[in-house]
C-alpha positions as CSV (number, residue, x, y, z in Angstrom):
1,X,98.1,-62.0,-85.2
2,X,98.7,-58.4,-84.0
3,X,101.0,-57.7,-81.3
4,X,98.8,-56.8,-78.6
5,X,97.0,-59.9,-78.9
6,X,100.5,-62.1,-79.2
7,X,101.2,-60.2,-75.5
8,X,97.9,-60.4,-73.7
9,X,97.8,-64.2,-74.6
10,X,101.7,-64.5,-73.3
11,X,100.5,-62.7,-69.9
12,X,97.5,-64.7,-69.5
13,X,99.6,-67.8,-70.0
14,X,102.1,-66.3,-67.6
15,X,99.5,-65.7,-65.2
16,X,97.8,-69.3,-65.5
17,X,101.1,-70.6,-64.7
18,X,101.5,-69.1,-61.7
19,X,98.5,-70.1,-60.2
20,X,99.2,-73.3,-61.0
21,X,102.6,-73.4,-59.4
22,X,101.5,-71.3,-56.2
23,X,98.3,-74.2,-56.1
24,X,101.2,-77.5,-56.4
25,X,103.6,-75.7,-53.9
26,X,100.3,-74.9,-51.6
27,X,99.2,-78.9,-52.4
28,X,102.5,-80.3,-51.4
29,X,103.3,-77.9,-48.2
30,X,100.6,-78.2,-46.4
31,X,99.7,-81.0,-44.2
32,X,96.4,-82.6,-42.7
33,X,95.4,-80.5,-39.9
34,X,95.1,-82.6,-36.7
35,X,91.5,-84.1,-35.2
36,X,91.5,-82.1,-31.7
37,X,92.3,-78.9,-33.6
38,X,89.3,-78.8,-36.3
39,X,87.4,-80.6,-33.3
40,X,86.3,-83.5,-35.9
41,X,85.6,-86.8,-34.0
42,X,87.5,-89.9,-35.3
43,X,85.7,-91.8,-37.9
44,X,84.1,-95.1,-37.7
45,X,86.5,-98.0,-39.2
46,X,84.8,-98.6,-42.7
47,X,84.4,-94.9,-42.9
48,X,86.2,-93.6,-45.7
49,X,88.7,-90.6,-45.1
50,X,88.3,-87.5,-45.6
51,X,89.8,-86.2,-49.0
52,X,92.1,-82.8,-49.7
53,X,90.2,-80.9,-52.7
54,X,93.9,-79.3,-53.4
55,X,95.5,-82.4,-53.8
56,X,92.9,-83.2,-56.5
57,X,92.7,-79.9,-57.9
58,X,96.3,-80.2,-58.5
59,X,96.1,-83.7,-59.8
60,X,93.6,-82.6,-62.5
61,X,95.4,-80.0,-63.4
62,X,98.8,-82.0,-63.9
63,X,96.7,-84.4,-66.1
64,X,94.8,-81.5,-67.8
65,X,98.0,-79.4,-68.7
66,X,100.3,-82.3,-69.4
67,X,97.5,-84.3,-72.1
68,X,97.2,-80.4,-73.5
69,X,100.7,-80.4,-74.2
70,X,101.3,-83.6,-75.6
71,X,98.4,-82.6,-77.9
72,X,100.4,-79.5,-79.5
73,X,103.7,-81.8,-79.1
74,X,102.0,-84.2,-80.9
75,X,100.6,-82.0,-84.0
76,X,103.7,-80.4,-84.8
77,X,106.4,-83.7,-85.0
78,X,104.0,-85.5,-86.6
79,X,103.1,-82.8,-89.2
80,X,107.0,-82.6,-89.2
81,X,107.4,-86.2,-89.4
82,X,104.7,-86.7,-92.6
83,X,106.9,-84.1,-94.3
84,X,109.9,-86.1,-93.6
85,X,108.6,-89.2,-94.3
86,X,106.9,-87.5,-98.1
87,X,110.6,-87.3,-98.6
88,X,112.4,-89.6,-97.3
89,X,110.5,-92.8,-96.4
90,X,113.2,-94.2,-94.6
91,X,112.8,-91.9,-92.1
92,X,109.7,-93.5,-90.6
93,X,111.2,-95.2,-87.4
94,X,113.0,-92.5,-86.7
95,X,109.6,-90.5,-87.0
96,X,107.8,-92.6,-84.9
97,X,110.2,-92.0,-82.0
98,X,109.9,-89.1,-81.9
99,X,106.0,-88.9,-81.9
100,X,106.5,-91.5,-79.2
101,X,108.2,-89.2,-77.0
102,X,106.2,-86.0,-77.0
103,X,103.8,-88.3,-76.5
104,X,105.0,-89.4,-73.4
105,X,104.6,-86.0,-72.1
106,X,101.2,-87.0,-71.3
107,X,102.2,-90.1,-69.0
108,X,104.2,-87.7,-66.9
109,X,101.7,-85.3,-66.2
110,X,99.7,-88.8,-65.3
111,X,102.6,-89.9,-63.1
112,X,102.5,-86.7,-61.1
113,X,98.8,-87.2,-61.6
114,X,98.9,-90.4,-59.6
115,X,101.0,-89.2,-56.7
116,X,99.1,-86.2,-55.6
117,X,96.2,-88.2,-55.9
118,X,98.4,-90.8,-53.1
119,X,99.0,-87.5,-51.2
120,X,95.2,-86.7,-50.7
């Protein structure tokens, strides 16, 4: 891969995270503007309430970026792991750890998922 690729691809990754971050700090800063000020009438009791597209956005994107990770996490220790294991075959709880834990990368991004989804 030539260098000018390897940099664009860093800088769109770059870039990509930042949006993300400035759309979580956005998410969890701002509040529910009040009923009198948006001149909204108060809804009916078995009326459900309305729901903050940000707060979802965000939540998608936790779950999106987190299961993406755990994907790549995932393909290099267990490619790792198989090449230890070829080896060693006593290696294969230790292995398995391991797999385990990048793939618990995944529930995290679920997890923070889940909470902006309570925020909403």
């Amino acid at each position: 891969m030539s260098v000018w690729i390897r940099r664009s691809l860093h800088a769109v990754n770059a870039v990509v995270a930042l949006a993300a971050l400035a759309l979580l700090v956005s998410v969890l800063t701002t509040r529910g503007a009040p009923a009198a000020a948006t001149g909204a009438t108060q809804a009916a009791p078995g009326a459900p309430a309305s729901v903050n597209g940000t707060a979802l956005l965000g939540a998608a994107i936790a779950v999106a970026g987190s299961a993406i990770g755990a994907g790549i996490a995932v393909a290099y220790t267990g490619a790792a792991a198989l090449a230890a294991m070829s080896e060693r075959p006593e290696l294969f709880g230790r292995a398995i750890v391991i797999v385990g834990l990048a793939e618990g990368i995944a529930i995290y991004g679920l997890v923070v998922g889940v909470i902006l989804i309570g925020r909403a």
